[in-house]
C-alpha positions as CSV (number, residue, x, y, z in Angstrom):
1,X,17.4,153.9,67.7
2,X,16.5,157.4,68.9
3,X,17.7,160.7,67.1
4,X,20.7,161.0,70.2
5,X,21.9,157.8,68.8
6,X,21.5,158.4,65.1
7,X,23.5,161.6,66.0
8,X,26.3,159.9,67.3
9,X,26.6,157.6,64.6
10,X,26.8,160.3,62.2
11,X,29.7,162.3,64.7
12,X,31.4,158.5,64.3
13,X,31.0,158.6,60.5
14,X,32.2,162.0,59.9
15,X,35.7,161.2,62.3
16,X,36.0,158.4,60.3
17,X,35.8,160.6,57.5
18,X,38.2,162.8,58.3
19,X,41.0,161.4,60.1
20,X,40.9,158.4,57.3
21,X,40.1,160.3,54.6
22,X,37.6,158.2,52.6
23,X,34.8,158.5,50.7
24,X,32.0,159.0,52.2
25,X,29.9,155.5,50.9
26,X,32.7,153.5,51.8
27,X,32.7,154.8,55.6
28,X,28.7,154.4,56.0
29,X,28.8,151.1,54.6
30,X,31.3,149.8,57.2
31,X,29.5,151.7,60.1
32,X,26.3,149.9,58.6
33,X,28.3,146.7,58.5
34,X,30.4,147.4,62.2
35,X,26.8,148.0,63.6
36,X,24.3,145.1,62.7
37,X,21.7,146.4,65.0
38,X,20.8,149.5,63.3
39,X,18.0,149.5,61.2
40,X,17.5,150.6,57.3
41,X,16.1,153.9,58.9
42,X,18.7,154.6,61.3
43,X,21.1,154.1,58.5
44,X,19.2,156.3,56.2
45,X,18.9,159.3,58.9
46,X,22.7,158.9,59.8
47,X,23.5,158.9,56.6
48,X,21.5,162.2,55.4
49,X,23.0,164.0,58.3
50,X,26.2,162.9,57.2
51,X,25.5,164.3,53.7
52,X,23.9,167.5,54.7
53,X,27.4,168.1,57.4
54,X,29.5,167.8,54.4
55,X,27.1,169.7,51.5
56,X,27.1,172.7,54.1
57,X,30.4,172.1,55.8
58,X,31.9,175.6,55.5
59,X,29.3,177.5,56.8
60,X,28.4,175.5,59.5
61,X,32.2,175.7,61.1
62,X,32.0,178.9,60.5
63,X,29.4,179.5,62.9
64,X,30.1,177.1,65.2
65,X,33.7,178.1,65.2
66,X,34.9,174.8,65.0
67,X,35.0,171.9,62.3
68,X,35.3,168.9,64.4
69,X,32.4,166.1,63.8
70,X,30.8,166.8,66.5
71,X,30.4,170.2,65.6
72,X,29.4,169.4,62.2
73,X,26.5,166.8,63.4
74,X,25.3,169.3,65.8
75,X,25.1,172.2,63.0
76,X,23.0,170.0,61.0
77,X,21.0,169.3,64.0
78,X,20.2,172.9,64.8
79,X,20.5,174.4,61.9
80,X,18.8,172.6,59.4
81,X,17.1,170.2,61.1
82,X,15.2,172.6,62.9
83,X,15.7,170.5,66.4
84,X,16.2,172.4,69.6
85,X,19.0,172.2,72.4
């Protein structure tokens, strides 16, 4: 799986994670389960930018003036990550 697709997995964790609201081991484990193909580093990477979305959650809506998942996964992308646009 290639980082686009790890990305999106995370975006589909973190909706999960909001609308349901669940922990957050609970909603990786049944992506993990839900999505047989993905490997243990897939699962690892989604679930680091997962965990870095919520550790820094505030200040990444705040500057990408939104909180939605999407924004979130992208923030982590960017900002910490260091990957570009």
């Amino acid at each position: 799986m290639r980082l686009g697709g790890r990305l999106a997995g995370a975006i589909e964790v973190l909706a999960d994670i909001e609308t349901r609201k669940r922990p957050v081991a609970d909603a990786l484990k049944d992506w993990g389960l839900a999505h047989r193909f993905a490997g243990s580093g897939d699962r690892a990477t989604i679930g680091n930018i997962v965990y870095d979305a919520l550790r820094m959650k505030l200040s990444h809506a705040y500057l990408m003036d939104s909180d939605s998942a999407t924004a979130l996964g992208h923030a982590v992308m960017f900002r910490q990550w260091g990957v570009s646009p």
